[in-house]
N, CA, C and O atoms as a printed pandas DataFrame, in Angstrom:
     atom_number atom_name residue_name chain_id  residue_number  x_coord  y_coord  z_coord
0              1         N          UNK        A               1   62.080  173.859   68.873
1              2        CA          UNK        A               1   63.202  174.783   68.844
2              3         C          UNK        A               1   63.106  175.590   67.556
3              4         O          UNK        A               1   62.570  175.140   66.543
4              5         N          UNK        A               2   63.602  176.695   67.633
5              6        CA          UNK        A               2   63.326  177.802   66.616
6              7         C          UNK        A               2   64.688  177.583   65.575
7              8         O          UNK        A               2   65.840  177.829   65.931
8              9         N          UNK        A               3   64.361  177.143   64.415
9             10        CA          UNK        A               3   65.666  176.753   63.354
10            11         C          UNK        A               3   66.479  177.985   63.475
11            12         O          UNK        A               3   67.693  177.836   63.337
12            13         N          UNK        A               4   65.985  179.286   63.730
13            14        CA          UNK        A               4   67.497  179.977   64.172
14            15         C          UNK        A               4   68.120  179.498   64.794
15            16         O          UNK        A               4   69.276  179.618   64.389
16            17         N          UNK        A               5   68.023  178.743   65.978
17            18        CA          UNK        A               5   68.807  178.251   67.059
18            19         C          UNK        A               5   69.154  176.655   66.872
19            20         O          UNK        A               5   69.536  175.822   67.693
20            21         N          UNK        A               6   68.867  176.559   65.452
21            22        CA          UNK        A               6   69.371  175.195   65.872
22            23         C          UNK        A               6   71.044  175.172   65.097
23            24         O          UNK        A               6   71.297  174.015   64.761
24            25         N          UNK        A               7   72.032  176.007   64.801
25            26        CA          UNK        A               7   73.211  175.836   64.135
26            27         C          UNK        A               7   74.041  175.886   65.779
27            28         O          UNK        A               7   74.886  175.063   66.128
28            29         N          UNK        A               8   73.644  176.837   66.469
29            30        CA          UNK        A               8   74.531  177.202   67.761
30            31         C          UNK        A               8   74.118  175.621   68.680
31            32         O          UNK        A               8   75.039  174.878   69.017
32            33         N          UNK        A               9   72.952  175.342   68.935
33            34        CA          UNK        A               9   72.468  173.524   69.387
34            35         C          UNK        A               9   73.311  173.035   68.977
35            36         O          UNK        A               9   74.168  172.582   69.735
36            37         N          UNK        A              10   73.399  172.943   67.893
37            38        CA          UNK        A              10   74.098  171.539   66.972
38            39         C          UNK        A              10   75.636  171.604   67.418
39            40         O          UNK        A              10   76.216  170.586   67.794
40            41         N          UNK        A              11   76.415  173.147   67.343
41            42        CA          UNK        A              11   77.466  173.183   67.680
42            43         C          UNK        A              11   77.872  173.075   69.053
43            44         O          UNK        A              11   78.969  172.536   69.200
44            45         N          UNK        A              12   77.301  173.430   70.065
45            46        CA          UNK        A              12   77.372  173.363   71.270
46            47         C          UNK        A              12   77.134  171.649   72.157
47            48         O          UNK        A              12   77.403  171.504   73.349
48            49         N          UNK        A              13   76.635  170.605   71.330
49            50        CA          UNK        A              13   76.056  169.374   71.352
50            51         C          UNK        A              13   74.584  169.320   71.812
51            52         O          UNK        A              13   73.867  168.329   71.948
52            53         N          UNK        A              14   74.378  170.287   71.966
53            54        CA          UNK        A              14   73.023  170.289   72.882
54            55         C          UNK        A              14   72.008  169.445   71.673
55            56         O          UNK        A              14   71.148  168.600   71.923
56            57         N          UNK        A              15   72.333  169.865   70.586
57            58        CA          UNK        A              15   71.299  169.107   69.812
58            59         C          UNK        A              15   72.023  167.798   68.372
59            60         O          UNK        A              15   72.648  168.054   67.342
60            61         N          UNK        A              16   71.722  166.917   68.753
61            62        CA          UNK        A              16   72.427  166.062   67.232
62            63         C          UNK        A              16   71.927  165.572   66.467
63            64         O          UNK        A              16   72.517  164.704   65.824
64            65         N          UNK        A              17   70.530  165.934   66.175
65            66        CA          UNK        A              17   69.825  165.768   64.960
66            67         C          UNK        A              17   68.452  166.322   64.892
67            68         O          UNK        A              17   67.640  165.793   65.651
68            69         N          UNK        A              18   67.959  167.454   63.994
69            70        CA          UNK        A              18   66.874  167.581   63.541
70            71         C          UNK        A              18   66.085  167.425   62.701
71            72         O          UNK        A              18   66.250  166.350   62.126
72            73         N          UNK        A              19   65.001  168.197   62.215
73            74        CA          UNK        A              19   64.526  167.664   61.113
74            75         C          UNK        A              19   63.617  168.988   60.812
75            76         O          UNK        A              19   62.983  169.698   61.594
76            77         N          UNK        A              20   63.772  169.059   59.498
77            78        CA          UNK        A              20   63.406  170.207   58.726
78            79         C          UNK        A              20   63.301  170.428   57.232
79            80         O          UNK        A              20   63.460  169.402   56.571
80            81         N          UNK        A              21   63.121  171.280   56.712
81            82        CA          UNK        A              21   63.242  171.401   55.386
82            83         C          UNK        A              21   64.115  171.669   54.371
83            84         O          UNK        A              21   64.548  172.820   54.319
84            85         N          UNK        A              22   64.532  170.757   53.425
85            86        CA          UNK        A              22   65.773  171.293   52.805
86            87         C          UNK        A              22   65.957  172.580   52.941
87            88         O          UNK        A              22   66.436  172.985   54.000
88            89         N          UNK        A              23   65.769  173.088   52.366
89            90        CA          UNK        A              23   65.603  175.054   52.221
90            91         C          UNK        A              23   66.292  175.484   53.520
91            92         O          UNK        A              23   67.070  176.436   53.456
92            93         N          UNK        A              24   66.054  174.794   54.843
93            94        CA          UNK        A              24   66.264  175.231   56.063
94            95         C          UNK        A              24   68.308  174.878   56.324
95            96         O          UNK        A              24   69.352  175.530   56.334
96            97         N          UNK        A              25   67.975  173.826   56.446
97            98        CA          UNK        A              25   69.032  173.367   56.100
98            99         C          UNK        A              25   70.209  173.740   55.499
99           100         O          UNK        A              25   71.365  173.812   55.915
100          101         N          UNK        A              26   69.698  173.959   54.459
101          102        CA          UNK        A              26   70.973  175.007   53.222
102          103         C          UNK        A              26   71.135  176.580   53.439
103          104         O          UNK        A              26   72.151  177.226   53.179
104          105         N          UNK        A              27   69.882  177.099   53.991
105          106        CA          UNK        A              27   70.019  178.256   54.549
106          107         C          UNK        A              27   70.774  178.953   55.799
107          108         O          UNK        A              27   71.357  180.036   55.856
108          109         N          UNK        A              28   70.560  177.943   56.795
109          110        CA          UNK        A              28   71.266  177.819   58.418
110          111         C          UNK        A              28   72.326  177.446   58.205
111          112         O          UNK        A              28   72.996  177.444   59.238
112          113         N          UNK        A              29   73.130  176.932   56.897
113          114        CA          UNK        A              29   74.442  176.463   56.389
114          115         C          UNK        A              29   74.567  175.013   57.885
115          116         O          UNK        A              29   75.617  174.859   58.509
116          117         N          UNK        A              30   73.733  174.451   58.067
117          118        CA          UNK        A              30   74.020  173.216   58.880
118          119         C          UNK        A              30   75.073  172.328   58.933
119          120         O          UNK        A              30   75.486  171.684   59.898
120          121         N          UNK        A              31   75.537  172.367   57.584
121          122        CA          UNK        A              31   76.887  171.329   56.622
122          123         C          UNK        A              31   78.040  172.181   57.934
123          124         O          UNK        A              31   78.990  171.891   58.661
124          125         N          UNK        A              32   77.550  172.842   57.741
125          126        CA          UNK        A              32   79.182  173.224   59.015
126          127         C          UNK        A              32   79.145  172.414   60.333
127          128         O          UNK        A              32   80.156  171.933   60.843
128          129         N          UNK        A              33   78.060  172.319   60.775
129          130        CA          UNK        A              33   78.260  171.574   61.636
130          131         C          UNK        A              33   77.473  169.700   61.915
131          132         O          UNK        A              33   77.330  168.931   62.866
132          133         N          UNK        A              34   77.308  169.706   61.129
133          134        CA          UNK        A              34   76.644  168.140   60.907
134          135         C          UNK        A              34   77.358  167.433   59.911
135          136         O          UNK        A              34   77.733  167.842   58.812
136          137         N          UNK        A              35   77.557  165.855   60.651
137          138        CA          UNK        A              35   78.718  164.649   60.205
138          139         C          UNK        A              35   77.474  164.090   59.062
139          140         O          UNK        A              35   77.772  164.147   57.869
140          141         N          UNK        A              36   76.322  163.646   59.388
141          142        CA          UNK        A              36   75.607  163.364   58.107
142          143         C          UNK        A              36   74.250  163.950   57.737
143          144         O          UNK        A              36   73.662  164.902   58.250
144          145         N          UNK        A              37   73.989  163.383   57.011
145          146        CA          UNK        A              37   72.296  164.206   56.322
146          147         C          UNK        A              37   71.611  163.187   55.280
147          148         O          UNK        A              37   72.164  162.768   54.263
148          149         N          UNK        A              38   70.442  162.895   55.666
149          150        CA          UNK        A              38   69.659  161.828   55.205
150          151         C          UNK        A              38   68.599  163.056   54.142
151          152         O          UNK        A              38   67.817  163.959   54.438
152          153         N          UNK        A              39   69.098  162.484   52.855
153          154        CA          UNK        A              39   68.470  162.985   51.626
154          155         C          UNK        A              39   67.069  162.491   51.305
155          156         O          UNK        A              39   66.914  161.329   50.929
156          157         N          UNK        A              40   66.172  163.219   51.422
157          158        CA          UNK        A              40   64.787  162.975   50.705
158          159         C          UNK        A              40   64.966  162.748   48.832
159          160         O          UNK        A              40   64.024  162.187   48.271
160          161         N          UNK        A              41   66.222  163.221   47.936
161          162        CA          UNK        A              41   66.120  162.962   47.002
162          163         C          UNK        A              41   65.100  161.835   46.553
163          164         O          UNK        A              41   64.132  162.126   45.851
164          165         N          UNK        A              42   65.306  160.739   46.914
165          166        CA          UNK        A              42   64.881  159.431   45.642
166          167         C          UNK        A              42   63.255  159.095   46.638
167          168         O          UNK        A              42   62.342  158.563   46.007
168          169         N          UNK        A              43   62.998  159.472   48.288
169          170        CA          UNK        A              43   61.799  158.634   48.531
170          171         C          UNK        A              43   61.330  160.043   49.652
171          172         O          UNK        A              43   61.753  159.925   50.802
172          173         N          UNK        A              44   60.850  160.777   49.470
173          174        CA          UNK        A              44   60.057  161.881   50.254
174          175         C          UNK        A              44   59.025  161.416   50.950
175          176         O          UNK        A              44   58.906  160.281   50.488
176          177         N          UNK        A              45   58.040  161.573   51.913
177          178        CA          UNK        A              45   56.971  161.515   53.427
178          179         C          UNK        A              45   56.461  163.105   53.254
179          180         O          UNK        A              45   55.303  163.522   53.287
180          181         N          UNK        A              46   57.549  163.758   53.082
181          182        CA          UNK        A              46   56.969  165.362   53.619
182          183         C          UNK        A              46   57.832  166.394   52.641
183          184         O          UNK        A              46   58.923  166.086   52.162
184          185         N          UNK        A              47   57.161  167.682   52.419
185          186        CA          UNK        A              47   57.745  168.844   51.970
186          187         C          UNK        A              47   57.101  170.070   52.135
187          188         O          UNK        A              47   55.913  170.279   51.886
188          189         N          UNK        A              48   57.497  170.463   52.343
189          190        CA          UNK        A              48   57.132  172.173   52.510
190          191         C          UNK        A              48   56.454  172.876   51.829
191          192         O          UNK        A              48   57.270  173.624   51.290
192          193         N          UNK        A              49   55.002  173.265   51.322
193          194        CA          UNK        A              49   55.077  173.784   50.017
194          195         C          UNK        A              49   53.889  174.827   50.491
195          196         O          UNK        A              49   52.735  174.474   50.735
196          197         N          UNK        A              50   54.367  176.125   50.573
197          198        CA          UNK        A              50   53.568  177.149   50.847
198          199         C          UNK        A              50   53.139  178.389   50.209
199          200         O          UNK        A              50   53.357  179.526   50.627
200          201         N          UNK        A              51   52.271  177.925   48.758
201          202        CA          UNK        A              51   52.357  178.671   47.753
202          203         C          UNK        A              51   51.214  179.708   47.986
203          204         O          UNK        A              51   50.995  180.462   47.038
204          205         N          UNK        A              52   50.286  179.891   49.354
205          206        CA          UNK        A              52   49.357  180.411   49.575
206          207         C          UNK        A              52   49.321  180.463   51.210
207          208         O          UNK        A              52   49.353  179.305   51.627
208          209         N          UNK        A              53   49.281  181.153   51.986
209          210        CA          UNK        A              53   48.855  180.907   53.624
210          211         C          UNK        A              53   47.266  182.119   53.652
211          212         O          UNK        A              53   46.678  182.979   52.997
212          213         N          UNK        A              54   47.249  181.648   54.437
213          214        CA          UNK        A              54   45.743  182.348   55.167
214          215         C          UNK        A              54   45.145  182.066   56.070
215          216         O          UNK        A              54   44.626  180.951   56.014
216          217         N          UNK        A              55   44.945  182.764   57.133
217          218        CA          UNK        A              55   44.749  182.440   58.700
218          219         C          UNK        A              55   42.713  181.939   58.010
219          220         O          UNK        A              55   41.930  182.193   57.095
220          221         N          UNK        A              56   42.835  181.123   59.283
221          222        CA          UNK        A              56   41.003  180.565   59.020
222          223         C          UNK        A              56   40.231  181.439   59.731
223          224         O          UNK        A              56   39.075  181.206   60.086
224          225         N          UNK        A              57   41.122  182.889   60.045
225          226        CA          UNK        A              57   40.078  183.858   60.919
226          227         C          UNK        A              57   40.037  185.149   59.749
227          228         O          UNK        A              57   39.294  186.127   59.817
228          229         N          UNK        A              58   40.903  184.903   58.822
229          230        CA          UNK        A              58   40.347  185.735   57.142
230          231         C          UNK        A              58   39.801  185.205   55.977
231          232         O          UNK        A              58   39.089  185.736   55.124
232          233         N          UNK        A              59   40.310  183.908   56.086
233          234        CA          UNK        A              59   39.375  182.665   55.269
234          235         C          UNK        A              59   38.121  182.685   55.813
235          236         O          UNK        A              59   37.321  182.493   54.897
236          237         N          UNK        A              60   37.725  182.784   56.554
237          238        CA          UNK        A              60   36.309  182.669   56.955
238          239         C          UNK        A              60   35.710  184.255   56.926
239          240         O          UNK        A              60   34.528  184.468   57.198
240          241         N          UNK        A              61   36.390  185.048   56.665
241          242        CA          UNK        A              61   35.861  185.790   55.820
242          243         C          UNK        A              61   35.064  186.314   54.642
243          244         O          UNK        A              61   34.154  187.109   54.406
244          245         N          UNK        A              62   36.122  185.197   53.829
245          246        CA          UNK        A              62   35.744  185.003   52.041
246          247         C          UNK        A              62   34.351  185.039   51.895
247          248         O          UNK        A              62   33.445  184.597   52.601
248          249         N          UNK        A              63   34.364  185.616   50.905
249          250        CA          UNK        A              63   32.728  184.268   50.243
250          251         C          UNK        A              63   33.296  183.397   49.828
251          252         O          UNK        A              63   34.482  183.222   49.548
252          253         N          UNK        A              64   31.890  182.433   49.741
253          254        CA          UNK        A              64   32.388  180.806   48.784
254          255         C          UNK        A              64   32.724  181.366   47.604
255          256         O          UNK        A              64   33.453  180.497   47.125
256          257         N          UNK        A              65   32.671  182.314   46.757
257          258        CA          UNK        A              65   33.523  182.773   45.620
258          259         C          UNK        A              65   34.650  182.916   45.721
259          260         O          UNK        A              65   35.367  182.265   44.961
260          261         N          UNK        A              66   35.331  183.929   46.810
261          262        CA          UNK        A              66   36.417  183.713   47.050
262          263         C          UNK        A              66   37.251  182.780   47.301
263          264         O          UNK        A              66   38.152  182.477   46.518
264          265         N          UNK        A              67   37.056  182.225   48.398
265          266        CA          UNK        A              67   37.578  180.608   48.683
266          267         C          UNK        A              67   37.579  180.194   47.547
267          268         O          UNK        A              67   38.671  179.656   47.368
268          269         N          UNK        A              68   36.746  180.113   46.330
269          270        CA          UNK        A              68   37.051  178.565   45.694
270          271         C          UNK        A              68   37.733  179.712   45.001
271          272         O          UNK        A              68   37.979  178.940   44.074
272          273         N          UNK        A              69   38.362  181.048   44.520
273          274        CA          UNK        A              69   39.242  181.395   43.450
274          275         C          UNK        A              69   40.598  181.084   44.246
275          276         O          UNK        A              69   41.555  180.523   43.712
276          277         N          UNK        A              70   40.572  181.633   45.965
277          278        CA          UNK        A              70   41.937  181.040   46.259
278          279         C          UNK        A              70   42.583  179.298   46.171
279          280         O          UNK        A              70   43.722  178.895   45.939
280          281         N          UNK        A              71   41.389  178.602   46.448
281          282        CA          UNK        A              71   41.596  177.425   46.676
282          283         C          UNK        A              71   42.382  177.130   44.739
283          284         O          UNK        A              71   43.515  176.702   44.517
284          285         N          UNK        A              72   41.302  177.541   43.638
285          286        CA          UNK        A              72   41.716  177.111   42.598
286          287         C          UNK        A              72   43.564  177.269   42.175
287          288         O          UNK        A              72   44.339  176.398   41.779
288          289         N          UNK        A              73   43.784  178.636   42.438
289          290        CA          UNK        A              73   44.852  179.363   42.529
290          291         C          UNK        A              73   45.915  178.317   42.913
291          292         O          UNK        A              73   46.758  177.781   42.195
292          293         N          UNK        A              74   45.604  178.124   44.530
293          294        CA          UNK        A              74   46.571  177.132   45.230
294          295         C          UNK        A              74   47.147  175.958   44.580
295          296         O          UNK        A              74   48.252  175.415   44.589
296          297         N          UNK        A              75   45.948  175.738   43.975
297          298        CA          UNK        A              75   45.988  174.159   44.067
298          299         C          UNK        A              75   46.793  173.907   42.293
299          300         O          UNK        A              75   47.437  172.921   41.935
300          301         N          UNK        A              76   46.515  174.964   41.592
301          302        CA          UNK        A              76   47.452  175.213   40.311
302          303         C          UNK        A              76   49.092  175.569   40.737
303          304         O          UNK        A              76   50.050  175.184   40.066
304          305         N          UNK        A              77   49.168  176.147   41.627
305          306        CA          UNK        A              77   50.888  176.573   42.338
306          307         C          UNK        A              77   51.558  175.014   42.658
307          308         O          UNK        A              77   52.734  174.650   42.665
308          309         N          UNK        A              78   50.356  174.303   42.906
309          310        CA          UNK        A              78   50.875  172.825   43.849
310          311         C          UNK        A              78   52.229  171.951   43.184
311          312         O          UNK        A              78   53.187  171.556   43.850
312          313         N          UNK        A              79   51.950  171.669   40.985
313          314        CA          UNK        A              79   53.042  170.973   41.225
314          315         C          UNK        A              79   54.178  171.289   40.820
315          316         O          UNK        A              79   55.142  170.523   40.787
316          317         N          UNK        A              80   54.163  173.491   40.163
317          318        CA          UNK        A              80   55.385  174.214   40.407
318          319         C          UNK        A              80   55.958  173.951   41.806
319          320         O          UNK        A              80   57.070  173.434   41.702
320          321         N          UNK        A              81   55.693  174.076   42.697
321          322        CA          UNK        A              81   55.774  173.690   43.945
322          323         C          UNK        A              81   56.291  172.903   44.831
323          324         O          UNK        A              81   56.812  173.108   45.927
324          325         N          UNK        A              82   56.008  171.644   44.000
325          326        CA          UNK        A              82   56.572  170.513   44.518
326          327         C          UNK        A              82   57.655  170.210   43.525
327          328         O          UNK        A              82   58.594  169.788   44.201
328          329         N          UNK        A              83   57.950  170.214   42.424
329          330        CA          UNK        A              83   58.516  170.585   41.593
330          331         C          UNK        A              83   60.149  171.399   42.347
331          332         O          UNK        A              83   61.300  170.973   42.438
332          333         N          UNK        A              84   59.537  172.622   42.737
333          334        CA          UNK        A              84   60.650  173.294   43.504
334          335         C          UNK        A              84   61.235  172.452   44.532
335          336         O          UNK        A              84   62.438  172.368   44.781
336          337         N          UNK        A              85   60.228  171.797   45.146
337          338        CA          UNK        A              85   60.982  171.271   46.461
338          339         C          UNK        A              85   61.953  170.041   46.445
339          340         O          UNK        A              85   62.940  169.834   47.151
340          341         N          UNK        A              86   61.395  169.267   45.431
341          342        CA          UNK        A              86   62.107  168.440   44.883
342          343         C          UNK        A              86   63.937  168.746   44.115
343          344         O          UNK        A              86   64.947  168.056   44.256
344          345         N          UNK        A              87   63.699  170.274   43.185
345          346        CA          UNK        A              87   64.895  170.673   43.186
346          347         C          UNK        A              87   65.346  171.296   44.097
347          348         O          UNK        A              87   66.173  172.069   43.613
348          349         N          UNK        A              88   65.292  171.411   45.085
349          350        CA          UNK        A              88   66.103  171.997   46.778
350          351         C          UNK        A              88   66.195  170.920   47.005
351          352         O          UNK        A              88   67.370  170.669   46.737
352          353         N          UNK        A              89   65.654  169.889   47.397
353          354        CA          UNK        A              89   66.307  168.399   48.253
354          355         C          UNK        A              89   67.629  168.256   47.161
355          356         O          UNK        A              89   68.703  168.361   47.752
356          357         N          UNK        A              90   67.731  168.077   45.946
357          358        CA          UNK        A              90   69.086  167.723   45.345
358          359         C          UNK        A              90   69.741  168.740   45.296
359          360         O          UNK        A              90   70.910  168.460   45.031
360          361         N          UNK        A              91   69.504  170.257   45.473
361          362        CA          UNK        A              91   70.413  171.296   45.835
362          363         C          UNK        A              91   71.276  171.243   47.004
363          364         O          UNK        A              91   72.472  171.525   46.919
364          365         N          UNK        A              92   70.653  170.849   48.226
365          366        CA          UNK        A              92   70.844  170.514   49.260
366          367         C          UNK        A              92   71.940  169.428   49.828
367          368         O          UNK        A              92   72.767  169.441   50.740
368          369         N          UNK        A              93   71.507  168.434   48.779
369          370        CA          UNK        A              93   72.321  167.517   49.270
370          371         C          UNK        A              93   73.546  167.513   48.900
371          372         O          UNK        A              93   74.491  167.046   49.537
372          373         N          UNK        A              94   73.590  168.304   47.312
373          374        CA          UNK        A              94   74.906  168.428   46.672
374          375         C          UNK        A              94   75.487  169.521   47.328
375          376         O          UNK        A              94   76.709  169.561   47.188
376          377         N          UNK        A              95   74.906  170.586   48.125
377          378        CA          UNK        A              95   75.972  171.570   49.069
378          379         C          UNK        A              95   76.453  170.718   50.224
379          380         O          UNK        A              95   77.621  170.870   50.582
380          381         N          UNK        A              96   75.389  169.498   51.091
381          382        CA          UNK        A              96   76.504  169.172   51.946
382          383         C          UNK        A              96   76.991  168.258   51.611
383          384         O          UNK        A              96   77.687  167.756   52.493
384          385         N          UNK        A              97   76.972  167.578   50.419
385          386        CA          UNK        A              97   77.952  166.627   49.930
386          387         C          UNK        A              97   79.322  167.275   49.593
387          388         O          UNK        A              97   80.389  166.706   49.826
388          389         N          UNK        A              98   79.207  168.643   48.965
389          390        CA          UNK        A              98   80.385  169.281   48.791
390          391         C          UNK        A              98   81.284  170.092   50.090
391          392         O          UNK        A              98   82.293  170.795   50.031
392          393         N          UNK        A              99   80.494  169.685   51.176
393          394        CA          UNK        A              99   81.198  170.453   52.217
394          395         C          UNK        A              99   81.411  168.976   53.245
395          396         O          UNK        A              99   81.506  169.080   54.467
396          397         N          UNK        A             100   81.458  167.816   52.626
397          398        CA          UNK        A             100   82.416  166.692   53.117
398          399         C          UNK        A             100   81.038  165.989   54.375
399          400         O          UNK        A             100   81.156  165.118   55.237
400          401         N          UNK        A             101   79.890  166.779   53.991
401          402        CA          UNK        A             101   78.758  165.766   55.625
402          403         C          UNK        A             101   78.938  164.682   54.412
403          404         O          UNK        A             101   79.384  164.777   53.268
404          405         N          UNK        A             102   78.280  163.403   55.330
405          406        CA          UNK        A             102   77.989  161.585   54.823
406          407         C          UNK        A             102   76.386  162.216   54.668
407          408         O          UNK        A             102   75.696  162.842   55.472
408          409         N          UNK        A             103   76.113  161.746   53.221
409          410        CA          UNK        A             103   74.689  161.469   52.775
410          411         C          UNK        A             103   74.373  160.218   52.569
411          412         O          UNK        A             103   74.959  159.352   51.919
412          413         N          UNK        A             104   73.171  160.181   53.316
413          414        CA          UNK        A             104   72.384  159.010   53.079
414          415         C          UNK        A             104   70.775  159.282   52.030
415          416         O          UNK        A             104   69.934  160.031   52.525
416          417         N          UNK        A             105   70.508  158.705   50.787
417          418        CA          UNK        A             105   69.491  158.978   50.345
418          419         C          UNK        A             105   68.620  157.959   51.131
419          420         O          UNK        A             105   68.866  156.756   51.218
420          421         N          UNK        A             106   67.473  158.669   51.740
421          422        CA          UNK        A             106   66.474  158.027   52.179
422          423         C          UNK        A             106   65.622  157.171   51.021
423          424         O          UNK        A             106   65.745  157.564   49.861
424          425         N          UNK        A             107   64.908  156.213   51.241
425          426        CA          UNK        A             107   64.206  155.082   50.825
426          427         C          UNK        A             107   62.955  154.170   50.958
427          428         O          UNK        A             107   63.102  153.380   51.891
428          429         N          UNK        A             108   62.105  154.075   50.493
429          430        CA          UNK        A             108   61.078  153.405   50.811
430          431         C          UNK        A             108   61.216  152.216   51.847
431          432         O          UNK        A             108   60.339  151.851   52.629
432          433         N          UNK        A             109   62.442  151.698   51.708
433          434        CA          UNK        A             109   62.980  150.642   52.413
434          435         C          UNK        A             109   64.001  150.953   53.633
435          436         O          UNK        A             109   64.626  149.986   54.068
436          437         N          UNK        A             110   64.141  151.763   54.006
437          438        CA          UNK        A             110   65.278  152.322   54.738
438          439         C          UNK        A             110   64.638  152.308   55.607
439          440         O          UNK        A             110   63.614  152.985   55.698
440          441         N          UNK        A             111   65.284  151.136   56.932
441          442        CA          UNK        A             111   65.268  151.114   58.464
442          443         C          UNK        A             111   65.450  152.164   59.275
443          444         O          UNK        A             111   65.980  153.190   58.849
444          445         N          UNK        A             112   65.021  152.038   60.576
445          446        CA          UNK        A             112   65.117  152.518   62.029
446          447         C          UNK        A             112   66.469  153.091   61.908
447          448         O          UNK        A             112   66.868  154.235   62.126
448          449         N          UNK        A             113   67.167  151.876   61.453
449          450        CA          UNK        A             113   68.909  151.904   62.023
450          451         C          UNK        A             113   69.549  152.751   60.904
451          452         O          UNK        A             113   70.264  153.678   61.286
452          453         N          UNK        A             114   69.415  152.589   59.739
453          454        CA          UNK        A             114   69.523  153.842   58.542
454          455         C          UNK        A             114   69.549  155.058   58.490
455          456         O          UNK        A             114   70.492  155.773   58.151
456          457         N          UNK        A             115   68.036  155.491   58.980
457          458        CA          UNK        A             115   67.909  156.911   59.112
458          459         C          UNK        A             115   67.302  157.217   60.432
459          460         O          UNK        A             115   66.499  156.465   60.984
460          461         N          UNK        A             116   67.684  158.266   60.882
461          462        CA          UNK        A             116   67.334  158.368   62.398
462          463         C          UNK        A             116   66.166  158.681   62.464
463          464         O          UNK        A             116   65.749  158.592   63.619
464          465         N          UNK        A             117   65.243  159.098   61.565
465          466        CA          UNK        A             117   63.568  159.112   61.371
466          467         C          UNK        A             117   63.062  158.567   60.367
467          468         O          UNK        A             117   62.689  159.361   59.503
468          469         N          UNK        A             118   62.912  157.511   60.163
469          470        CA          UNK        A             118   61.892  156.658   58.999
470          471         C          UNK        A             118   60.517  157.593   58.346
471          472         O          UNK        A             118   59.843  157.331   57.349
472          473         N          UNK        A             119   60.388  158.799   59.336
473          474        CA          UNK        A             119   59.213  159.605   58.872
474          475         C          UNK        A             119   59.623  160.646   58.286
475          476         O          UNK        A             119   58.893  161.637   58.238
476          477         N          UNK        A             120   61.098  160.640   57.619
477          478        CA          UNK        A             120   61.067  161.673   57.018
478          479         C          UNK        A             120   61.487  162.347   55.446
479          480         O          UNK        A             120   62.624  162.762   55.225
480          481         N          UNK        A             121   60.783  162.368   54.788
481          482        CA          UNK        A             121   60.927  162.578   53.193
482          483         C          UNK        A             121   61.703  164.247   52.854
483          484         O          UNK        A             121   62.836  164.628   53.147
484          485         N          UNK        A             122   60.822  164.829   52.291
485          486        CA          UNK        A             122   61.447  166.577   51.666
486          487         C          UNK        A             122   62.223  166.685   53.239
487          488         O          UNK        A             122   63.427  166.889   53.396
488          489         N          UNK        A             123   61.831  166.611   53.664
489          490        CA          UNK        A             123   62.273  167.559   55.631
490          491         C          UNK        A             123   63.076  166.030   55.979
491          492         O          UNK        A             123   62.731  164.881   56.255
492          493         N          UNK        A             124   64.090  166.633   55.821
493          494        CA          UNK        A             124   65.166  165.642   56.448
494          495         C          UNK        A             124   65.674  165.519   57.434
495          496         O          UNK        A             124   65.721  166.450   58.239
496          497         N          UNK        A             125   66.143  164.473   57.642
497          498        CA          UNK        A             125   66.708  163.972   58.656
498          499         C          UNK        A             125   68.068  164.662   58.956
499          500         O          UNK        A             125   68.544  164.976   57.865
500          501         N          UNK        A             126   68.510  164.859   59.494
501          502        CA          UNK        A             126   70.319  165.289   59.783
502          503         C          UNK        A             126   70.738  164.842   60.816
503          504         O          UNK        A             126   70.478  165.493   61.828
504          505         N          UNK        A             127   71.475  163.675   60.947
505          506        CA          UNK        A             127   72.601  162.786   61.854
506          507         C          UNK        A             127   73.533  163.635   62.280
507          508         O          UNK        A             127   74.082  164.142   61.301
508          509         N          UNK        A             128   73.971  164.029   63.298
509          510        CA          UNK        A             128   75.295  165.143   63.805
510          511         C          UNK        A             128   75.941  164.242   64.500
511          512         O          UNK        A             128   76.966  164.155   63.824
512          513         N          UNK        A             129   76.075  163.502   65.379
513          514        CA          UNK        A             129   76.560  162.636   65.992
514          515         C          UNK        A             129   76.585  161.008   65.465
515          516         O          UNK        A             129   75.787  160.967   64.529
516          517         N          UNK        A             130   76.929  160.213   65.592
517          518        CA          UNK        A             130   77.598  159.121   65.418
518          519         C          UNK        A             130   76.633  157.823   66.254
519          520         O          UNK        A             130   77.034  156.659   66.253
């Protein structure tokens, strides 16, 4: 489903929990319509971090000179980057903590029954239903 469409899902019931990227989340203003939200703060699986894209039908373009200046490039953006994403998961959680959703910080240890995806770190979980 296309995260445009998932605020009208969520409200309509059609959908009661996805999973995505903080950023997404805080952007689609989700807190309006979701009862909780499972925080990647303290134990992350996944994050978003797209400090470079390039289709492998212009990458394979490059020379090996090129490639390795983009690759070097990239891979220096990586832990501004993660860095960022890390401050959006606690941005995130403190907007829908302030708009009254139940946060759960996800955990290395955190069950099935906890969070409704055990697979999910930066890109969280969001509980809408009960």
């Amino acid at each position: 489903m296309a995260s445009s469409e998932t605020y009208n899902a969520m409200q309509l019931g059609l959908l009661d929990g996805l999973w995505t990227s903080s950023g997404t989340f805080g952007s689609y203003r989700l807190y309006e319509v979701a009862k909780y939200y499972d925080s990647p703060e303290q134990y992350s699986i996944y994050y978003t971090i797209e400090p470079i894209a390039i289709s492998m039908k212009t990458w394979n373009k490059l020379t090996p000179a090129q490639q390795k200046i983009m690759t070097d490039v990239g891979q220096s953006l990586e832990q501004s980057a993660f860095e960022g994403a890390k401050a959006d998961d606690r941005r995130v959680a403190q907007l829908f903590a302030s708009h009254g959703v139940q946060i759960h910080k996800t955990s290395a240890s955190s069950s099935d029954n906890e969070v409704v995806s055990s697979a999910s770190p930066s890109v969280l979980v969001c509980r809408c239903a009960e």
